[in-house]
C-alpha atoms as an extended CHARMM CRD file, in Angstrom:
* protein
*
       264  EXT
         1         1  UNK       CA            -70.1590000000      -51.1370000000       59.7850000000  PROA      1               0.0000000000
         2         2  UNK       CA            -66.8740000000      -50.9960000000       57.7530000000  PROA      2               0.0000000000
         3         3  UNK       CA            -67.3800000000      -54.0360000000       56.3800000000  PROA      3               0.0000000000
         4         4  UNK       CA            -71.0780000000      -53.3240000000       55.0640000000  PROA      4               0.0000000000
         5         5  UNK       CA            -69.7340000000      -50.6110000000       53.5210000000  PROA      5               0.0000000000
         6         6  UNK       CA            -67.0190000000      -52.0010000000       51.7470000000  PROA      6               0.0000000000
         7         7  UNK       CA            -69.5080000000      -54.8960000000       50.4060000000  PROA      7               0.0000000000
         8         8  UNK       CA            -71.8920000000      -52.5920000000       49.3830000000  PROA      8               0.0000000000
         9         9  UNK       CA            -69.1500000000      -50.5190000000       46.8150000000  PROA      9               0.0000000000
        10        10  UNK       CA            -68.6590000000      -53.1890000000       44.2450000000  PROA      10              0.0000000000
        11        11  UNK       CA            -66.0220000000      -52.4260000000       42.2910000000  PROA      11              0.0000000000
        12        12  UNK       CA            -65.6710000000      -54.4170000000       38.4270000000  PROA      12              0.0000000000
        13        13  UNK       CA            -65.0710000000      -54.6170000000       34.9910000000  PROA      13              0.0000000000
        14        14  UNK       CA            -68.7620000000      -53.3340000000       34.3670000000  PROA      14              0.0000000000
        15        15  UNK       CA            -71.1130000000      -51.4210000000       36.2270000000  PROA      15              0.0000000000
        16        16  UNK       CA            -73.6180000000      -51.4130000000       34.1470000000  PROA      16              0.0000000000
        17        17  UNK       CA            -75.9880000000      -54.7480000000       32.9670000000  PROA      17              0.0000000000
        18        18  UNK       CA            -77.5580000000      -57.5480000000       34.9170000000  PROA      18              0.0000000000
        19        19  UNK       CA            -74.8520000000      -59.3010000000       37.1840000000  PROA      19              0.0000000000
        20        20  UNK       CA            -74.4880000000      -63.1130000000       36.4960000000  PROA      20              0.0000000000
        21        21  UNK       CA            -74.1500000000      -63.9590000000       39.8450000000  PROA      21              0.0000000000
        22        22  UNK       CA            -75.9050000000      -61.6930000000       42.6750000000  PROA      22              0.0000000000
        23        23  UNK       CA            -75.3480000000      -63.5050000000       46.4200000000  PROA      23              0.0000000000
        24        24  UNK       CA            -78.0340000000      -61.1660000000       48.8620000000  PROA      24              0.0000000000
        25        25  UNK       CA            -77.5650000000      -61.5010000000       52.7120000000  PROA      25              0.0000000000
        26        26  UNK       CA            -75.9060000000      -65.2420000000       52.4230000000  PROA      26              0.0000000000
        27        27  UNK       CA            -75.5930000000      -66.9420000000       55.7530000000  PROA      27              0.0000000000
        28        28  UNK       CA            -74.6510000000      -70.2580000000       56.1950000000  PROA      28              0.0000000000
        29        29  UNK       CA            -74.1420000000      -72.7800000000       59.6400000000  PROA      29              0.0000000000
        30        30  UNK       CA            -72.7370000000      -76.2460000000       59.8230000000  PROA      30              0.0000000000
        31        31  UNK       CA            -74.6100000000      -76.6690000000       63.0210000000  PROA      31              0.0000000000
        32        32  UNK       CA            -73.6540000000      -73.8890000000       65.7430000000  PROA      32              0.0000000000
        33        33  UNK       CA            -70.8440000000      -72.3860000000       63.4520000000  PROA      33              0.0000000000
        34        34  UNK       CA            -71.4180000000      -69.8090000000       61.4420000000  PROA      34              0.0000000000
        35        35  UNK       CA            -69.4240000000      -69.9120000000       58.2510000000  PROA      35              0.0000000000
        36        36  UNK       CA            -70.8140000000      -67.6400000000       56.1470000000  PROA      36              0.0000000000
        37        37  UNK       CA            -72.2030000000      -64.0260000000       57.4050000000  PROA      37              0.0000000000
        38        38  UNK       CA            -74.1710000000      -61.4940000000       55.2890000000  PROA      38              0.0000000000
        39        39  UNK       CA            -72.0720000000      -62.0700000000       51.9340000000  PROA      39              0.0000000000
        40        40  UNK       CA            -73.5530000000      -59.6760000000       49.5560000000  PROA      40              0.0000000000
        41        41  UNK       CA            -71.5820000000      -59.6710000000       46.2210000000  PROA      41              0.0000000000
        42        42  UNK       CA            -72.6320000000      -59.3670000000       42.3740000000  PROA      42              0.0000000000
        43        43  UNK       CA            -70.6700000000      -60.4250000000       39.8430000000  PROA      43              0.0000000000
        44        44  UNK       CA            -70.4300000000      -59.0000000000       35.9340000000  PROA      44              0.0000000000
        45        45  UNK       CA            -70.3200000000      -61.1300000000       33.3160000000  PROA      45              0.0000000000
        46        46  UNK       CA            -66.6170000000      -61.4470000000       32.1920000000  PROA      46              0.0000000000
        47        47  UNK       CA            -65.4110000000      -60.5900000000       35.6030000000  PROA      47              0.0000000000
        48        48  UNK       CA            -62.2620000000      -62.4610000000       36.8210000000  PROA      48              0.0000000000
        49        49  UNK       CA            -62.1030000000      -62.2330000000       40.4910000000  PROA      49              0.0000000000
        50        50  UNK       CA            -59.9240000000      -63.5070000000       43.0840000000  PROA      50              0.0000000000
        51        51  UNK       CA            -60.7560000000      -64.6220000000       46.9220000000  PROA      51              0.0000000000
        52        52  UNK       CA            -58.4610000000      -65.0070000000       49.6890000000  PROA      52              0.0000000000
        53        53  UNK       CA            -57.9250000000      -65.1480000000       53.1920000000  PROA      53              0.0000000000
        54        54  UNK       CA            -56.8570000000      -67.4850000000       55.9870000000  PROA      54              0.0000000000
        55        55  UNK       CA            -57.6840000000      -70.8160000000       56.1640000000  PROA      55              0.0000000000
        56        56  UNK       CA            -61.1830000000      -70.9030000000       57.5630000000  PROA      56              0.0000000000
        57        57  UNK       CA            -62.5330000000      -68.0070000000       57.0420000000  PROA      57              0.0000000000
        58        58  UNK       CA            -65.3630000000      -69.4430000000       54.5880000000  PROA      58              0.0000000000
        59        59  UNK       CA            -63.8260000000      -68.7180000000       50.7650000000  PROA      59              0.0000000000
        60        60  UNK       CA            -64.4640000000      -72.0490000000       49.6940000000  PROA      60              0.0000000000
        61        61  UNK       CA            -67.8220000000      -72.6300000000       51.3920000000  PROA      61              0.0000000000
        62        62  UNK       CA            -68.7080000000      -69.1800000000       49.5100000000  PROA      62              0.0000000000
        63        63  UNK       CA            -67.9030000000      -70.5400000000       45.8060000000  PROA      63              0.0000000000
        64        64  UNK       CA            -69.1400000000      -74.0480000000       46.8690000000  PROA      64              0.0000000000
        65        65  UNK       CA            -72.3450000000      -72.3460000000       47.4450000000  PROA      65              0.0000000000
        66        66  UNK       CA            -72.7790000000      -70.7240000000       43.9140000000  PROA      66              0.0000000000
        67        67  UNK       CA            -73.5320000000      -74.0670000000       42.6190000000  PROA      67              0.0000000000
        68        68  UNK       CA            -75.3480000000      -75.4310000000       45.6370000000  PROA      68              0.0000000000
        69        69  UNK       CA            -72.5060000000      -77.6790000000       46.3820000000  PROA      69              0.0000000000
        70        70  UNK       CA            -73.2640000000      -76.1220000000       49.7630000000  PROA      70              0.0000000000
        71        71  UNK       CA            -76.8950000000      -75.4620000000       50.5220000000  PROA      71              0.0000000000
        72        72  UNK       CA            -77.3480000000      -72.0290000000       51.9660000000  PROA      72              0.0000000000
        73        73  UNK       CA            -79.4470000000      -71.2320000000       55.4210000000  PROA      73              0.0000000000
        74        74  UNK       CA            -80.5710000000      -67.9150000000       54.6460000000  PROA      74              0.0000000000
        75        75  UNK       CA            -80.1140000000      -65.4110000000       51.7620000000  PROA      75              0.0000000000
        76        76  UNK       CA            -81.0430000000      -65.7550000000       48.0390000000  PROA      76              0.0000000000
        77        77  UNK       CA            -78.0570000000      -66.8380000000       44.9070000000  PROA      77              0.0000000000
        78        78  UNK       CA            -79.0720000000      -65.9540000000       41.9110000000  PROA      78              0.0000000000
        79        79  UNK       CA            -76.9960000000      -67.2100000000       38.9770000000  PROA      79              0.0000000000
        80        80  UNK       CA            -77.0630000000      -66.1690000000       35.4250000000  PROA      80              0.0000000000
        81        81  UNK       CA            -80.8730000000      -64.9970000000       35.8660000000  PROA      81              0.0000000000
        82        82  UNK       CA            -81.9300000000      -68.4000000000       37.6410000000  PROA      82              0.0000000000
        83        83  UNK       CA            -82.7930000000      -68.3590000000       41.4130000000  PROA      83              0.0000000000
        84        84  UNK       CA            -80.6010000000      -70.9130000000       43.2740000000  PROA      84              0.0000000000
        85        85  UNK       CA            -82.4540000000      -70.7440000000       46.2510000000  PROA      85              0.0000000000
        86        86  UNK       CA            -85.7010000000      -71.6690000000       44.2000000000  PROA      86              0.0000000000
        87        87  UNK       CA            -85.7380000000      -75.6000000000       43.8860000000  PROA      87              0.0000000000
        88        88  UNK       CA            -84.1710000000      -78.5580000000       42.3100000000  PROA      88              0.0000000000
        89        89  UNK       CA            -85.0660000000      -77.8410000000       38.7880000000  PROA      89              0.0000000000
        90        90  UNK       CA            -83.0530000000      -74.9090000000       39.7170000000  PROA      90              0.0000000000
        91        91  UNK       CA            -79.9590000000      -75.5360000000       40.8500000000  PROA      91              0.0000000000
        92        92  UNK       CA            -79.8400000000      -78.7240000000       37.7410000000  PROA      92              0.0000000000
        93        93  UNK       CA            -80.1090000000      -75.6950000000       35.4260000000  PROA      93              0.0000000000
        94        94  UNK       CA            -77.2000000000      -73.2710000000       37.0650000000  PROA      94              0.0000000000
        95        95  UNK       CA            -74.7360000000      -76.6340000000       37.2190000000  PROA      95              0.0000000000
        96        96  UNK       CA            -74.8770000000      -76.8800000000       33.3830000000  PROA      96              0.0000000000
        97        97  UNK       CA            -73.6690000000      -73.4500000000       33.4210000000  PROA      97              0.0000000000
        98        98  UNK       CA            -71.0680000000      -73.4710000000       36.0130000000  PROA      98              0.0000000000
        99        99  UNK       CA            -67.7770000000      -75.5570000000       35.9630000000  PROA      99              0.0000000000
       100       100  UNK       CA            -65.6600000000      -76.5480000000       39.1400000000  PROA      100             0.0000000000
       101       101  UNK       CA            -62.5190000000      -76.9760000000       39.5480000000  PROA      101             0.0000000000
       102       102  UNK       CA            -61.0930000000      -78.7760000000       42.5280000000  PROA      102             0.0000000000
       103       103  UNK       CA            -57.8230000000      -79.1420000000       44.8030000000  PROA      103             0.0000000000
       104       104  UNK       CA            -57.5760000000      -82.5910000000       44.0590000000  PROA      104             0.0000000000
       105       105  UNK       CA            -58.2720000000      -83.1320000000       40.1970000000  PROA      105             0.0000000000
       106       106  UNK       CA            -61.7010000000      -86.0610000000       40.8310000000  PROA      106             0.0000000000
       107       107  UNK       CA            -60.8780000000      -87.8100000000       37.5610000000  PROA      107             0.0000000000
       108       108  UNK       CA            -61.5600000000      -91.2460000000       36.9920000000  PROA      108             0.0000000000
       109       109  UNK       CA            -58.9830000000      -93.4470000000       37.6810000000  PROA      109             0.0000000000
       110       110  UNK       CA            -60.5170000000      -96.2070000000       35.1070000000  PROA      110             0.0000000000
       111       111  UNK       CA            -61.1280000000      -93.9470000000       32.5020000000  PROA      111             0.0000000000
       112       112  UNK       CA            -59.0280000000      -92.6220000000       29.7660000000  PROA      112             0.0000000000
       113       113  UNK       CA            -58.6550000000      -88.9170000000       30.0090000000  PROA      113             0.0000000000
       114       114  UNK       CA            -60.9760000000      -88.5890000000       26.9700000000  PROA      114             0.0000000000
       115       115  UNK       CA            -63.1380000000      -90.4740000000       28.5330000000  PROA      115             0.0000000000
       116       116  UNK       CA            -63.0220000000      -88.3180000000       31.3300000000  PROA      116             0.0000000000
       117       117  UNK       CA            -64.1030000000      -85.4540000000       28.9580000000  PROA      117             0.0000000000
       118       118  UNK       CA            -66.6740000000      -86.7690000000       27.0560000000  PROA      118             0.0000000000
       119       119  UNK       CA            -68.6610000000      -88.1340000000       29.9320000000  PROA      119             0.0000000000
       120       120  UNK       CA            -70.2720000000      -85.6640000000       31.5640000000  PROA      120             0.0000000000
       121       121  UNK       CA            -71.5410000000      -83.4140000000       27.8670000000  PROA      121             0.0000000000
       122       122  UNK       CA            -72.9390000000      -87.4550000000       26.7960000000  PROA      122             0.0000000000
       123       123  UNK       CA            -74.4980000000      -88.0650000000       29.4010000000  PROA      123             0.0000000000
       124       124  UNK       CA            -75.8310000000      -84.3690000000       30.4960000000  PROA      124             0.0000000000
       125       125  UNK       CA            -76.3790000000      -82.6730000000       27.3330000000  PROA      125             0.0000000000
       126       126  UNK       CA            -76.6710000000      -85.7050000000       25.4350000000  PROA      126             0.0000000000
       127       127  UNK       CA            -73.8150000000      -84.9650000000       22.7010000000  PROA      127             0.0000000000
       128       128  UNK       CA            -72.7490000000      -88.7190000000       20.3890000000  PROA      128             0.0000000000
       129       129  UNK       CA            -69.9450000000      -90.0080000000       21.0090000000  PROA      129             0.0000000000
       130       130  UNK       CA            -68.2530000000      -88.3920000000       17.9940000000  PROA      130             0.0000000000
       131       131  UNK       CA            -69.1400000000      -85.1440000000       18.5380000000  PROA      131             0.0000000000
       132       132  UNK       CA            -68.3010000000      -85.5280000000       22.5040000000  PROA      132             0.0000000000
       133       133  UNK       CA            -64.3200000000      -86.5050000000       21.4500000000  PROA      133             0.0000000000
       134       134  UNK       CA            -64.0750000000      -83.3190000000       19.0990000000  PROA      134             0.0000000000
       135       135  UNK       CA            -65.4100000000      -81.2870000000       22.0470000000  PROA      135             0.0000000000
       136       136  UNK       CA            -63.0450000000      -83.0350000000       24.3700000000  PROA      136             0.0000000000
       137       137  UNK       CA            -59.6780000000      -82.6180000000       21.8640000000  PROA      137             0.0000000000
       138       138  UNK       CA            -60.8680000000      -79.1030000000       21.1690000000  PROA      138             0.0000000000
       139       139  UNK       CA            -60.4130000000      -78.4030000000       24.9670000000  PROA      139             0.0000000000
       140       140  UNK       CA            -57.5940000000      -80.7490000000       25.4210000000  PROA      140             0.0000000000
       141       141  UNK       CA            -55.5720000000      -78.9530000000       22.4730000000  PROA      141             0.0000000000
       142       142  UNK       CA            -56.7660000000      -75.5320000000       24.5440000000  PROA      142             0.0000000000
       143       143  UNK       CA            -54.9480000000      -76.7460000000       28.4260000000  PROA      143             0.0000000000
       144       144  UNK       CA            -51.6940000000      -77.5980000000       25.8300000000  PROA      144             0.0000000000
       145       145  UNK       CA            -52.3070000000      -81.7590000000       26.5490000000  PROA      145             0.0000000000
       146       146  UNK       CA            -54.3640000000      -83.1460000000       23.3300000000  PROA      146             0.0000000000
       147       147  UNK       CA            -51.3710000000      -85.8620000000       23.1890000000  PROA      147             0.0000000000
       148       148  UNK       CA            -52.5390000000      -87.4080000000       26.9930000000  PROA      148             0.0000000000
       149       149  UNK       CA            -55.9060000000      -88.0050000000       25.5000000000  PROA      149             0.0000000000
       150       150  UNK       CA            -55.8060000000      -91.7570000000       25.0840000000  PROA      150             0.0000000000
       151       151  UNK       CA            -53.3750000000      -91.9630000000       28.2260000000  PROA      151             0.0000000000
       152       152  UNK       CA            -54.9690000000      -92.8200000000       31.9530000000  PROA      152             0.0000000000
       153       153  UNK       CA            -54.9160000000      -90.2990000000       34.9040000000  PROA      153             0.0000000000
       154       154  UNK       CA            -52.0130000000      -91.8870000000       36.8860000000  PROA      154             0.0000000000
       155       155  UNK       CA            -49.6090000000      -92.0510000000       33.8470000000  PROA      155             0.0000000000
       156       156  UNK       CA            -50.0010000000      -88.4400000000       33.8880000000  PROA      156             0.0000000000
       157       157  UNK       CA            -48.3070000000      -85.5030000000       36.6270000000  PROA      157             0.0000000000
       158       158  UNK       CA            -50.2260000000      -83.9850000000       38.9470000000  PROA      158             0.0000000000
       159       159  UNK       CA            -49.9690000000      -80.2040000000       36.5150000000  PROA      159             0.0000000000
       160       160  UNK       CA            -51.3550000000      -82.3480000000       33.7840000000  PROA      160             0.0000000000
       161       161  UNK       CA            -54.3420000000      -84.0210000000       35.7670000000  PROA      161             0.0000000000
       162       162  UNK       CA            -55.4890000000      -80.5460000000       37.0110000000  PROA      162             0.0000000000
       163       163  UNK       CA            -55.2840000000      -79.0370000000       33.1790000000  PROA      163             0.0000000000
       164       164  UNK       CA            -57.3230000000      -82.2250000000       32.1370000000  PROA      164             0.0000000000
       165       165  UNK       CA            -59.9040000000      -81.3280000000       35.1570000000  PROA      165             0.0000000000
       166       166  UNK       CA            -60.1160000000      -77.8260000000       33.5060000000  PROA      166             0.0000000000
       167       167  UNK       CA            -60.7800000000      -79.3460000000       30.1980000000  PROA      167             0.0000000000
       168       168  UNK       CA            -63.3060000000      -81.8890000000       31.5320000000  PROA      168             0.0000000000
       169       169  UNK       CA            -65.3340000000      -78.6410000000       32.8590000000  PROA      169             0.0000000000
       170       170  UNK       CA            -65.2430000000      -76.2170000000       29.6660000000  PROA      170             0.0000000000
       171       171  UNK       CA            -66.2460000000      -79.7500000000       27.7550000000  PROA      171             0.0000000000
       172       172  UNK       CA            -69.5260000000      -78.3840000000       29.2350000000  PROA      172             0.0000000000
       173       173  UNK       CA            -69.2850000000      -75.1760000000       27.5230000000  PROA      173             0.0000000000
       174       174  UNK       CA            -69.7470000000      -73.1600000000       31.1940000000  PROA      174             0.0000000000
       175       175  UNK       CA            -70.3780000000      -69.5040000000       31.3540000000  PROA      175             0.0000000000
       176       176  UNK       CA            -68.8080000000      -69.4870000000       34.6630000000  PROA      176             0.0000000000
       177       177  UNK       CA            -65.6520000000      -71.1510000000       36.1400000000  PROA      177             0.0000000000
       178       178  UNK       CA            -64.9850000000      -71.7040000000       39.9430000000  PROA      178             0.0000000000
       179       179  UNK       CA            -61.6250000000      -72.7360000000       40.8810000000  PROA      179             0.0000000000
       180       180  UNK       CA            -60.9450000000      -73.8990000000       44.4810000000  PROA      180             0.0000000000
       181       181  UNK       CA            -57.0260000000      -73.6600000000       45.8660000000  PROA      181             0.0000000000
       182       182  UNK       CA            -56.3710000000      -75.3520000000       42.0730000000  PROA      182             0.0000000000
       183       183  UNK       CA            -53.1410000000      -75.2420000000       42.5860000000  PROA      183             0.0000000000
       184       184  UNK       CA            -52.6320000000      -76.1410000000       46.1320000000  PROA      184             0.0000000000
       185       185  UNK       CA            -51.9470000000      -79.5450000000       45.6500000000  PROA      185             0.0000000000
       186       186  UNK       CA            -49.3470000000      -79.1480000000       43.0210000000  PROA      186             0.0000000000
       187       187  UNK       CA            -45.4740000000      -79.2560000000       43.3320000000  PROA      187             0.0000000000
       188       188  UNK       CA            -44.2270000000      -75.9610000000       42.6850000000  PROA      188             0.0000000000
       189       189  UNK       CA            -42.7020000000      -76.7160000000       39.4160000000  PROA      189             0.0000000000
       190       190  UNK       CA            -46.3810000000      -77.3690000000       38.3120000000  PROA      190             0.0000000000
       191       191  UNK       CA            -47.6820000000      -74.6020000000       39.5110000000  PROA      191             0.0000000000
       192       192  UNK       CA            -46.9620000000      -72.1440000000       36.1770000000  PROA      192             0.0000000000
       193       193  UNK       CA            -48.6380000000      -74.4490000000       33.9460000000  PROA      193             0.0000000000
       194       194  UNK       CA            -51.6420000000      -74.5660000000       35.7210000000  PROA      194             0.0000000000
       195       195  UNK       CA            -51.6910000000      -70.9840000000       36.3100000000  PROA      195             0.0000000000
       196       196  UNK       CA            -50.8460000000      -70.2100000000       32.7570000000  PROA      196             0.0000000000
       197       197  UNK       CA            -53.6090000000      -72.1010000000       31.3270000000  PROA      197             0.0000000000
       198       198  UNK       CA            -56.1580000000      -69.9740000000       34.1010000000  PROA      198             0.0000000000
       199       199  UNK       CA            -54.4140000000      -66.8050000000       32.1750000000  PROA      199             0.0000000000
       200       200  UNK       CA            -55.3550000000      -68.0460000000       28.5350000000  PROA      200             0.0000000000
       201       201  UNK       CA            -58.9250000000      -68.8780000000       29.9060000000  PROA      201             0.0000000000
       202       202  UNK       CA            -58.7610000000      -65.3270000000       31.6610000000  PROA      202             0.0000000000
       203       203  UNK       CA            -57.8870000000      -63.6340000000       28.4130000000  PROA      203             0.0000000000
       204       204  UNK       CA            -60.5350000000      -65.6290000000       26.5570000000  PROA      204             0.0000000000
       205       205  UNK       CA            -63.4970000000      -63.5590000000       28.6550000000  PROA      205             0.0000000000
       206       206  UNK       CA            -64.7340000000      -66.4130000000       30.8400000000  PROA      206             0.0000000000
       207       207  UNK       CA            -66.2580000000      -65.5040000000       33.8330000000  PROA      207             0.0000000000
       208       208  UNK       CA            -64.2060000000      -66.8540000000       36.6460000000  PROA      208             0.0000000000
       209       209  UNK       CA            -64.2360000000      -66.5560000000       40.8330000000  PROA      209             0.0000000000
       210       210  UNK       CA            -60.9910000000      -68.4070000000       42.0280000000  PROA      210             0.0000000000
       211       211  UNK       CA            -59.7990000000      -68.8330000000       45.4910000000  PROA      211             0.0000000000
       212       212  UNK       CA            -56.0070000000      -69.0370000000       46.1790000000  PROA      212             0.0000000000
       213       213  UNK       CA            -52.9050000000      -68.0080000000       47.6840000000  PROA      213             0.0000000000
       214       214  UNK       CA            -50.7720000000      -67.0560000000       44.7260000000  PROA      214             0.0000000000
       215       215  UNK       CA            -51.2390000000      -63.1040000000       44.7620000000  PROA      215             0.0000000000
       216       216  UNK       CA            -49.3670000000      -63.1330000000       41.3330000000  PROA      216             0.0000000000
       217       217  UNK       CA            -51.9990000000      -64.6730000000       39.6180000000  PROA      217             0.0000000000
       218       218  UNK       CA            -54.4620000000      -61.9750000000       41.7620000000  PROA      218             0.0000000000
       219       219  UNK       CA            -51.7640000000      -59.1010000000       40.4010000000  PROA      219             0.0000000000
       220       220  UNK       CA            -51.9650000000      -59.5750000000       37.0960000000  PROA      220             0.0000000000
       221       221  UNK       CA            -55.5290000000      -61.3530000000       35.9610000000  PROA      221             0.0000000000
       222       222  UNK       CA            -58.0220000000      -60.1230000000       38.5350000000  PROA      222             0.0000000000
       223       223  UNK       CA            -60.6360000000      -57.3930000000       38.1540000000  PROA      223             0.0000000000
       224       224  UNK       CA            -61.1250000000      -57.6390000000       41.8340000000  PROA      224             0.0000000000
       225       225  UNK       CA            -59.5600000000      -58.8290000000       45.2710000000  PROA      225             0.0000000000
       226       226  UNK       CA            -61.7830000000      -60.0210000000       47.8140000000  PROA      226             0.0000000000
       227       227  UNK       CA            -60.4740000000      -60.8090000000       51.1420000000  PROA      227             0.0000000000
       228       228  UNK       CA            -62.7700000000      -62.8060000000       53.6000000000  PROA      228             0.0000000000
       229       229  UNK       CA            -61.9540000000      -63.4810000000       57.1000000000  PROA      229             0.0000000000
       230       230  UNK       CA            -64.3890000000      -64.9960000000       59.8130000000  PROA      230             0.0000000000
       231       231  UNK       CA            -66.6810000000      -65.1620000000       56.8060000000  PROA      231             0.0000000000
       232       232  UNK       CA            -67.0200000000      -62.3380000000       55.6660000000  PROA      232             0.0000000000
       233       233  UNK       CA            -66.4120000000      -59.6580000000       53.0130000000  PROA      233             0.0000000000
       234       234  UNK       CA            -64.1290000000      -58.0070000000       55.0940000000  PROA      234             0.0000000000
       235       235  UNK       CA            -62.4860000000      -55.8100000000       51.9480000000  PROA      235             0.0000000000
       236       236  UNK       CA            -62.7570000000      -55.6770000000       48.2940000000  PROA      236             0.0000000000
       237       237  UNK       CA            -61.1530000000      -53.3700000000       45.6510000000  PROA      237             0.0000000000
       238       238  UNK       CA            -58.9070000000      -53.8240000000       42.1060000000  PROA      238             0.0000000000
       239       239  UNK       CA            -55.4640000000      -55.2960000000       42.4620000000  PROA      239             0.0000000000
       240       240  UNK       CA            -53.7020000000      -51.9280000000       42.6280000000  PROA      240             0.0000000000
       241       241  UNK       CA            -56.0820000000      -50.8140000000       45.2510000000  PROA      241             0.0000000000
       242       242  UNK       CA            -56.0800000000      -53.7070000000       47.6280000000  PROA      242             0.0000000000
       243       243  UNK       CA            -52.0780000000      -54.7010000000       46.9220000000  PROA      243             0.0000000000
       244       244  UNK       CA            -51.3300000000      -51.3130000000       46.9100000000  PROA      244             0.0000000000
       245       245  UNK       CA            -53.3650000000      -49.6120000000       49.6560000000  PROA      245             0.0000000000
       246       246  UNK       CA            -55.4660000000      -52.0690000000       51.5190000000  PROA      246             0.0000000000
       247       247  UNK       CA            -57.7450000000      -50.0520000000       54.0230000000  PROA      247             0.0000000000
       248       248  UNK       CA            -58.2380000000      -53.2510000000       57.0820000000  PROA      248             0.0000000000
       249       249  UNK       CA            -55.6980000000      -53.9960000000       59.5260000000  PROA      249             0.0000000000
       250       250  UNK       CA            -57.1830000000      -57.5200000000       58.6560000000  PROA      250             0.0000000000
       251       251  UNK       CA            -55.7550000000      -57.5620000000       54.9030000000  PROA      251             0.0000000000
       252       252  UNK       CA            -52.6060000000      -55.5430000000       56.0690000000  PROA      252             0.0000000000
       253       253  UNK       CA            -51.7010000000      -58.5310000000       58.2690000000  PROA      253             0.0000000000
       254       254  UNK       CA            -52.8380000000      -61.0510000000       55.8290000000  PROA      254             0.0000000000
       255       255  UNK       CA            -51.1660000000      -59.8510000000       52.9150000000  PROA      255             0.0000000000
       256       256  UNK       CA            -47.5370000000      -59.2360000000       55.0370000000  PROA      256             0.0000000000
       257       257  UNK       CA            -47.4720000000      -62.7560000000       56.0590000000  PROA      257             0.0000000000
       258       258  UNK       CA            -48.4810000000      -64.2750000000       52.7220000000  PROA      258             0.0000000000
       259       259  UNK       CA            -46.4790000000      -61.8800000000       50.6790000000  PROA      259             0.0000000000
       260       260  UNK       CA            -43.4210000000      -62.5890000000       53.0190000000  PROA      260             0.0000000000
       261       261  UNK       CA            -44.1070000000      -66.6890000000       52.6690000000  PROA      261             0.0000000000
       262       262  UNK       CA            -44.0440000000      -66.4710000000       49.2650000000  PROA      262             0.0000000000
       263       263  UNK       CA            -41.0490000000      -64.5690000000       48.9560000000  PROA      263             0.0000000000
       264       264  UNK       CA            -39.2470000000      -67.1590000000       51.4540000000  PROA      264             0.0000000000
């Protein structure tokens, strides 16, 4: 019951307006598990909001979802006015509008990184060549790498590849980002860059969900904190609120371990 009623009080940056992504009664099964349970969220344009949780406990399967990455069982997605749950037309139309970020960074090995970011917007949204490349510099000069743009993915370090996979999605001029663990599979020295560029992006108004660990990042750029465990919305609240005075046992526990781990 606690947790329905924390789901239903959605704190955000506005309360007011259409949400550009509403999830209703989401439920989701790879086979006889259950990974996803009653996930009700909305989401206001402009919103930056982080997920976390144990391992398991569905976060990625939940932003996988709002592009149809993962189909859904039961419930209805509806993403910047378009039903998810409605067809392929559908879901073709919400993916030009959403951008993905990754653990691992999915470039092409055999392309040049502005090949990389012209690709998708040429063959997609059917941008020339020219105007593709000053698309793809624009965004290059924005993650802080234009100079890698003639450069291949494995002359590059792993910080760089994952700023070039951030460029690669806003080449498609998205009005949401998702960003899964981004920096998970970064040395720690690379970590700040990464995280730094999410800021800029952040202060630019882009509509971002992120799942990760680094409760910094949550501190200081989120408008809310979701915590999901045995997936589900088990709390949700500002950063002050859920650092500060998180109401679950749940996200008491959580939050010791992984502020004490990060502190080690």
């Amino acid at each position: 019951m606690a947790t329905e009623t924390l789901q239903s009080a959605k704190p955000g940056r506005s309360a007011e307006g259409e949400p550009i992504i509403r999830m209703e009664s989401v439920a989701k099964w790879y086979g006889k598990f259950q990974v996803l349970a009653d996930i009700d969220l909305t989401v206001q344009p402009g919103e930056r909001i982080v997920i976390c949780g144990p391992s398991g406990s569905g976060k990625s399967t939940l932003i996988r979802c709002i592009n149809r990455l993962e189909p859904v069982q039961q419930g209805r997605i509806v993403v910047n006015g378009i039903d998810l749950t409605a067809g392929k037309r559908n879901v073709d139309a919400v993916r030009a509008d959403v951008g993905m970020v990754f653990q691992q960074f999915n470039l092409f090995p055999h392309l040049t990184i502005l090949q990389n970011c012209t690709l998708a917007p040429m063959r997609t949204r059917g941008l020339g060549r020219e105007e593709a490349e000053t698309v793809a510099m624009r965004y290059l000069t924005r993650v802080r790498i234009p100079e890698q743009a003639r450069k291949y993915p494995s002359q590059l370090s792993g910080g760089q590849q994952q700023r070039v996979a951030i460029a690669r999605a806003l080449c498609m001029t998205p009005k949401i980002m998702l960003f899964d663990e981004p920096t998970s599979a970064l040395d720690p020295e690379m970590v700040k860059e990464v995280l730094d560029t999410m800021i800029g992006l952040a202060d630019d108004g882009m509509t971002m969900l992120c799942v990760t660990h680094e409760m910094g990042f949550a501190r200081s750029v989120a408008d809310r904190v979701i915590f999901m465990a045995e997936g589900r919305i088990v709390e949700q609240a500002p950063p002050a609120q859920f650092f500060g005075n998180p109401q679950h046992e749940t996200t008491r526990k959580f939050l010791g371990q992984i502020l004490s781990s990060n502190h080690a």
